[in-house]
C-alpha positions as CSV (number, residue, x, y, z in Angstrom):
1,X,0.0,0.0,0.0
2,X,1.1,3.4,-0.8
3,X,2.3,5.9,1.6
4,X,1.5,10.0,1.1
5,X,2.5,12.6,3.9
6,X,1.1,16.1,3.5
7,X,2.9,18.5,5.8
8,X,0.9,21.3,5.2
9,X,-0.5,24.3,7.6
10,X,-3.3,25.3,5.6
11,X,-6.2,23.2,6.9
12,X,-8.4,23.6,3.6
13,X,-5.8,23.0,1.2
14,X,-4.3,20.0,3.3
15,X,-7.7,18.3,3.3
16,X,-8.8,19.2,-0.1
17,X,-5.0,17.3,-1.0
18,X,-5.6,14.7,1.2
19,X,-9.3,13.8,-0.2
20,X,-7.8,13.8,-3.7
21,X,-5.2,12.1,-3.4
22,X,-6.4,8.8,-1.0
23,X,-7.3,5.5,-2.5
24,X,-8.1,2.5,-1.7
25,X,-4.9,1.0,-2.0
26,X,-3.3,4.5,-0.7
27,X,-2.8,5.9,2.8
28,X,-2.5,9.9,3.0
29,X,-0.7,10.7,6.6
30,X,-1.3,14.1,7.2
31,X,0.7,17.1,9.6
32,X,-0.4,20.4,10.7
33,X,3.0,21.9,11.0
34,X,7.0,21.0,10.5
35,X,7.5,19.6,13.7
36,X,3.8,17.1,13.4
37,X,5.7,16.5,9.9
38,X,9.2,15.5,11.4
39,X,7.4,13.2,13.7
40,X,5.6,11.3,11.1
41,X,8.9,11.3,8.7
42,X,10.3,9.5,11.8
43,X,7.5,7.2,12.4
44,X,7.8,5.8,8.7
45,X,9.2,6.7,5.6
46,X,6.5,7.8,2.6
47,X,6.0,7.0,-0.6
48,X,5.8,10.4,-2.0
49,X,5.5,13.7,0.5
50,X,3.8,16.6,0.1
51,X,5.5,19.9,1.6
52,X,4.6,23.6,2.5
53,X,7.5,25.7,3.3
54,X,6.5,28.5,5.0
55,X,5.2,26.9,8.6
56,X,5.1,27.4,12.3
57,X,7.7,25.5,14.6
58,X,10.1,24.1,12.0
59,X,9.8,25.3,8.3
60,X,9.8,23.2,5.0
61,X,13.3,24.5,4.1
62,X,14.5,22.7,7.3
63,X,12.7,19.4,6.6
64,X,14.3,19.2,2.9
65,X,17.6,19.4,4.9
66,X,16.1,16.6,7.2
67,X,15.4,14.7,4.2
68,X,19.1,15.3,2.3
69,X,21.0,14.4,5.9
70,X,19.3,11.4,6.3
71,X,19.5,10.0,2.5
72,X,15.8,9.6,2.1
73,X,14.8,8.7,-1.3
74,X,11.0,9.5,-1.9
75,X,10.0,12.1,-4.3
76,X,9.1,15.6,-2.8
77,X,6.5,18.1,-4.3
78,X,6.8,21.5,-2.7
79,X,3.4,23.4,-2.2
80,X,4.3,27.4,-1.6
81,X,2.9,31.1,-2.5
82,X,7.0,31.6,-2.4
83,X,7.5,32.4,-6.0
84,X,11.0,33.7,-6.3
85,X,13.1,31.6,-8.6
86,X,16.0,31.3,-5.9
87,X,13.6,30.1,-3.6
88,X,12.6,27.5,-6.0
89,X,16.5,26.2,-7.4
90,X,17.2,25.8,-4.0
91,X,14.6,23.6,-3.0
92,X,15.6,21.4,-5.9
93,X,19.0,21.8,-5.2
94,X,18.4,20.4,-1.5
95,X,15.8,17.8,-2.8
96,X,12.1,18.9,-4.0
97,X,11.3,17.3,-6.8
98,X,8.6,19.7,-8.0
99,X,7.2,22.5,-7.0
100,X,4.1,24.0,-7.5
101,X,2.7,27.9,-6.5
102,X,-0.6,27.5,-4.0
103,X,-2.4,30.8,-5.8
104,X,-2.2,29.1,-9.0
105,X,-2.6,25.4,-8.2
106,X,-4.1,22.9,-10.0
107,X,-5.7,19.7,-7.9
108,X,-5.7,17.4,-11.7
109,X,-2.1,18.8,-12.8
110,X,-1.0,18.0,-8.3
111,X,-3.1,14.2,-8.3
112,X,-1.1,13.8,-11.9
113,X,2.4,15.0,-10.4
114,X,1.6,12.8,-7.8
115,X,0.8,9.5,-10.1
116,X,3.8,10.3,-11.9
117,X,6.2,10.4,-9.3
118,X,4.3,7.0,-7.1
119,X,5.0,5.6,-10.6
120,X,8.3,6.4,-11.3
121,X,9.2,5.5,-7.7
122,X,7.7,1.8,-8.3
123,X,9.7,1.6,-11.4
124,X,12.5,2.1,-9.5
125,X,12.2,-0.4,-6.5
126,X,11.2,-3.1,-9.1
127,X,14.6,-2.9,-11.2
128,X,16.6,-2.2,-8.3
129,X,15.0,-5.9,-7.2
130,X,16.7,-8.6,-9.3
131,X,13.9,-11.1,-8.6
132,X,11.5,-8.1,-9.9
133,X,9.5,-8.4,-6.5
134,X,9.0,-12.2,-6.6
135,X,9.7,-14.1,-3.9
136,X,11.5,-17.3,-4.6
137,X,10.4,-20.8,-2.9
138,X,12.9,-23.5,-2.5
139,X,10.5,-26.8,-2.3
């Protein structure tokens, strides 16, 4: 089962995220704040995360460094209203994979981000598996 975090401080916009993207073969994990979202990131790794950056307690700039010191691999999409174009290099530079501007966002073009990177991230645990996900039974 797939595994979404949304650290996001907007209550509307997290929820509206959060009803969009669940399935029924996805969990969406959700946090108020950066330090909620540090606690979750701890509890268990996602799939795919969902990030604000501009929150109370600890910020999204600080969680991409979490992220980068600890080697975590899952995709990031950044959700701000920051639209300066250093503010958005150096997110990618320190690991967001996308990022997209709140005022101007999109929930089909976000749930199609999203697809795309839960796929690409699939595609990438199966050929880094030799047996391709199959477990092999010695009779």
């Amino acid at each position: 089962m797939e595994n979404i975090l949304i650290i996001e401080d907007d209550p509307y916009l997290r929820n509206v995220c959060a009803k969009n993207l669940r399935s029924p073969d996805r969990i969406v994990r959700t946090a108020k704040n950066g330090k909620d979202g540090l606690r979750e990131l701890r509890k268990e790794e996602p799939d795919l995360l969902l990030l604000d950056l501009l929150m109370p307690s600890v910020d999204g700039f600080s969680i991409l460094e979490f992220i980068k010191e600890n080697e975590y691999s899952f995709p990031v999409i950044v959700l701000s209203n920051i639209t300066w174009n250093f503010d958005m290099m150096g997110c990618r530079s320190i690991g967001a994979t996308d990022y997209f501007i709140k005022s101007s966002i999109s929930i089909p073009a976000l749930q199609q981000k999203v697809e795309e990177r839960l796929r690409q991230r699939r595609e990438e645990r199966i050929s880094a598996d030799p047996s391709g996900g199959l477990m092999r039974m010695t009779v």
